[in-house]
N, C-alpha and C positions, 0 to 999 in steps of 0.2 A: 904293409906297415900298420895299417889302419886298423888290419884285425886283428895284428898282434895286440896292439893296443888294450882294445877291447875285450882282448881275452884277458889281460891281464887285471884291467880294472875287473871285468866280472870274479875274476879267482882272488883279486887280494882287496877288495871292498868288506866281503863276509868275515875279513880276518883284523880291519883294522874299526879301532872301537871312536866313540864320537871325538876326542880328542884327534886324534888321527887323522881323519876326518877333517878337522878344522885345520889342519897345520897341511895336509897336502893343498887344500885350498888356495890355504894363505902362500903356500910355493907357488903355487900356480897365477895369482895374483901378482904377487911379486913380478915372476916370470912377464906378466903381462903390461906390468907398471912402464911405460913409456918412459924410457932415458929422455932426462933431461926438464919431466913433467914431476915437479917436486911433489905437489898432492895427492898422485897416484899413487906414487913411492912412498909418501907419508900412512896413507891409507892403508894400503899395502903392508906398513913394518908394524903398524898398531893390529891387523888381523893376526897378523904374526906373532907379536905378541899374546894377543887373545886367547891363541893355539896351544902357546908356552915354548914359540920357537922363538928364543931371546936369541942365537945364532944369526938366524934369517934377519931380525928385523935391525940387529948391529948390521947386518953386512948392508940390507938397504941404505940405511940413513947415513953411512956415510959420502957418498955421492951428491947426494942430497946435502950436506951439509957443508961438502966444499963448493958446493954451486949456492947455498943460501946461508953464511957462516952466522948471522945475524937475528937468524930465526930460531927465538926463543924457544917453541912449541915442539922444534925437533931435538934440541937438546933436552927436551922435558923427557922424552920420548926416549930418546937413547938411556938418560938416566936411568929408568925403570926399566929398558932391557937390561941395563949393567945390573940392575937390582936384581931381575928374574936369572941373569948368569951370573949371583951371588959376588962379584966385583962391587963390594958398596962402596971402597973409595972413587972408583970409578962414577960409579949412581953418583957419589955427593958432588966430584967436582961439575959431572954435565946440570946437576940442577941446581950449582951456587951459579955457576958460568948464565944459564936460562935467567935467573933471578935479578944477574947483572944485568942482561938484555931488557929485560921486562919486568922490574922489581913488582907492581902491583898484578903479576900471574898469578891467582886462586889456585890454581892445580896444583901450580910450580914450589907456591907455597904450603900447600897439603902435601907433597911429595918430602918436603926439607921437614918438613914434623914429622912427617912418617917413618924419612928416616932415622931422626933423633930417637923417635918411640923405638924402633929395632935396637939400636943402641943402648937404650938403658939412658939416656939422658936426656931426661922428661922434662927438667926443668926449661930446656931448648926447646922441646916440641912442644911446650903450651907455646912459647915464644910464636912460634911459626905458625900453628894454628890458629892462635890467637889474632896474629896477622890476617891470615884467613879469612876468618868469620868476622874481622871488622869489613873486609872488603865485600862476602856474602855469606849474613848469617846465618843462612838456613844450609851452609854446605854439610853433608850429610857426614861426608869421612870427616870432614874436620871436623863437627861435631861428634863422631861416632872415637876417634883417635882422639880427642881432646880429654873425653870419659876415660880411655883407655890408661893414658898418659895419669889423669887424677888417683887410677886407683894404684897405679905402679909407687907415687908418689903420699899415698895413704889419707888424700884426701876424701877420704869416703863419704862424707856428711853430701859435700859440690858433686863427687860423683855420682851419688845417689841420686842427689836432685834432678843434674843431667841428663841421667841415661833415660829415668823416669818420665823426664819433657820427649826426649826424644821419642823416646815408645809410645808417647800420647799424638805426636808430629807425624809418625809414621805409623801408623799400628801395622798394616800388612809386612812391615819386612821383620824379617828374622831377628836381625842382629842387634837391636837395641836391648831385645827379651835376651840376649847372652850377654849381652853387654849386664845388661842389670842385674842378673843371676852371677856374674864375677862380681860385682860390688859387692851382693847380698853375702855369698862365699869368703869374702875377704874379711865383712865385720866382725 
């Protein structure tokens, strides 16, 4: 059995690209996640996501969620799988439900702006970002989503400023300089 094994991962590694890769992991993780050991399993359904197996990381977290129903951080979690398996009524009620639990959650609350921004209703997502970055202002999506949300909303003058701060706060990452180049685009 052993070699079968083995013959298999050597024939179907060369054929599966790093995405693939990351998502047998994350099954195999899974696989390994100790019932009954909620962190494992949390661990576990966040790789899985990582992967873009929003499947896998639903099917974990429920177990987990009937053994800890009160834990904000796995409905955060479930949310953004329902997000990644395009169910965003789903997404919104596990992260209105997380927000009940733990109203001052950062993530939880960059997740509810996020969602608004996907929706087209920005004037919500300052709301929730806003929340946000009174709680930590240097969050980066909610700052990075906040700009997004300004320019959908034609605030270009705030967004410009913003994105501008941000690409000076971060210089190495990418996405401020697209972020700013969509303002620049929009004037």
């Amino acid at each position: 059995c052993m070699g079968m094994m083995g013959f298999i991962r050597r024939r179907c590694i060369g054929w599966l690209d790093q995405r693939g890769l990351q998502s047998v992991a994350a099954l195999l993780e899974l696989r390994g996640a100790r019932a009954g050991d909620v962190a494992s399993i949390h661990a576990a359904a966040k790789r899985a996501l990582l992967a873009g197996d929003a499947g896998a990381a639903l099917t974990a977290l429920e177990p987990a969620l009937r053994q800890q129903p009160d834990n904000a951080a796995l409905w955060c979690t479930r949310g953004i799988a329902h997000r990644l398996a395009l169910s965003f009524e789903a997404a919104l009620a596990d992260y209105q439900h997380a927000h009940q639990l733990e109203p001052t959650d950062v993530r939880t609350l960059c997740n509810l702006g996020e969602w608004h921004l996907a929706r087209s209703t920005c004037e919500q997502a300052l709301a929730w970002l806003d929340k946000a970055l009174a709680r930590d202002p240097s969050n980066f999506e909610a700052r990075l989503n906040r700009v997004a949300a300004l320019v959908e909303l034609r605030r270009l003058e705030s967004a410009h400023t913003e994105a501008t701060r941000l690409a000076q706060d971060h210089p190495t990452r990418p996405e401020p300089y697209g972020t700013l180049g969509n303002v620049l685009y929009s004037e």
